[in-house]
C-alpha positions in Angstrom: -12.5 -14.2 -14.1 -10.8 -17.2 -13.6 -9.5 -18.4 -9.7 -6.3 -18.0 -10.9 -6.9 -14.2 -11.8 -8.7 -13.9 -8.9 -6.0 -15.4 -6.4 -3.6 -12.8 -8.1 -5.7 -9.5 -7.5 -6.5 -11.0 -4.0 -2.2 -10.9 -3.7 -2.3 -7.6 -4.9 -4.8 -6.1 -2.5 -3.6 -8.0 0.2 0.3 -6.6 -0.8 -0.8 -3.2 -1.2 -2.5 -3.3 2.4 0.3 -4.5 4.0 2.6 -2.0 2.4 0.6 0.9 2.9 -0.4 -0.1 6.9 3.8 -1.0 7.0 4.9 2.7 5.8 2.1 4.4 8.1 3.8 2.5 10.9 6.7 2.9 9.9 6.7 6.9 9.3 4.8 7.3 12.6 7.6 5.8 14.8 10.7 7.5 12.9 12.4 10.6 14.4 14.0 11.7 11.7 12.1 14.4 9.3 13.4 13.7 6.2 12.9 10.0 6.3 9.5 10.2 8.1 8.6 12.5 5.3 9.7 10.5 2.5 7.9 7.1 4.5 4.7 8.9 4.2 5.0 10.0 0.6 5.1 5.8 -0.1 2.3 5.6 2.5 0.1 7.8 -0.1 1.6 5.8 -3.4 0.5 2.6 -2.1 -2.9 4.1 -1.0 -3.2 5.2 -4.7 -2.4 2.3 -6.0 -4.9 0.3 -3.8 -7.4 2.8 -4.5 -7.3 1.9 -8.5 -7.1 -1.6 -7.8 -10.3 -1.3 -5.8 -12.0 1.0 -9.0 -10.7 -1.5 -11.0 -13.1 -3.9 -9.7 
C-alpha cells in the first residue's frame, strides 16, 4: 500500500469515527423521539461502515 492509500483509509477511519461519536452525541442530547431515533439509526450505519473498513484491513 502506498502512503498515499494509506493517508486515505486513515481519512476514512478517522471520518467514520467522528461521524459515528458526533450522531451518538448528538442522539443522546435531542428531546425529540423521532429525530433522536432517526440520529441513532446513522449512529449504527456509520458503526457498520467502520466495522468493514476495519475487516477490510
Amino acid at each position: 500500500m502506498t502512503s498515499k492509500e494509506l493517508l486515505y483509509v486513515e481519512d476514512a477511519l478517522g471520518h467514520e469515527t467522528f461521524m459515528k461519536t458526533c450522531s451518538k452525541k448528538t442522539s443522546e442530547q435531542l428531546t425529540d423521539p423521532t429525530l433522536s431515533t432517526y440520529i441513532g439509526e446513522l449512529e449504527q450505519k456509520h458503526t457498520q461502515i467502520l466495522n468493514k473498513f476495519v475487516t477490510l484491513l
